[in-house]
N, C-alpha and C positions, 0 to 999 in steps of 0.2 A: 858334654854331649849335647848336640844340636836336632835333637828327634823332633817332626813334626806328628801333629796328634790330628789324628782325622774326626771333623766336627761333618754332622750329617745333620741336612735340614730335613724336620720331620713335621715344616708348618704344614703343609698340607697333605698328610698321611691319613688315608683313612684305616679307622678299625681303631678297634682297645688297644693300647699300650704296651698291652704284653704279646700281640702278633705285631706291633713295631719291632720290638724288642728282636721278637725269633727272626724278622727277614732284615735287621738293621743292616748288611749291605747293599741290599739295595735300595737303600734310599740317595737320594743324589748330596753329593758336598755341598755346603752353605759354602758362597763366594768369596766371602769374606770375613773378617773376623766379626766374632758377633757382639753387637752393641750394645752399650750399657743399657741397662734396664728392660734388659730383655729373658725369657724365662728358657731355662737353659737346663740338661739335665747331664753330667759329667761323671762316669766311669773309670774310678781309681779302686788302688791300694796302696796300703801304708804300712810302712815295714817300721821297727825299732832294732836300734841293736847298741848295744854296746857293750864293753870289760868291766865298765864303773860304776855301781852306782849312785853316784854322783853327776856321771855322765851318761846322758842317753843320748844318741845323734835317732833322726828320725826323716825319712823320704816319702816322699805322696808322688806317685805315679800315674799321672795321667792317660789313661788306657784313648777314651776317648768323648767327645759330646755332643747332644744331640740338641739341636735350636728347636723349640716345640714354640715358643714366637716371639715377637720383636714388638719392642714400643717407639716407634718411629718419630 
């Protein structure tokens, strides 16, 4: 499965963190993908499952991330 995951730029957002959070659609998409060494904050879950104890298979689903800034 080919899902893409929506990254929102929240460099220049004003207010606390947690009214980003509540209006995180409207913040605009980061252009591009976001660069290394840059401070990034990414909204998953993580499932396990398996028959075996010996085997556990295990998935990280990337929900979505938010670019809060870039070291250029």
């Amino acid at each position: 499965m080919d899902d893409s995951v929506p990254v929102y730029d929240a460099r220049n957002a004003p207010g606390r963190f947690e009214d980003v959070l509540d209006n995180l659609k409207n913040l605009p998409r980061y252009p591009t993908e976001i660069p290394p060494g840059s401070c990034a904050v990414v909204a998953y879950t993580m499932n396990t499952w398996g028959r075996d104890a010996d085997v556990i298979n295990v998935s990280f689903n990337v929900h979505w991330a938010m670019v809060l800034g870039v070291n250029l």
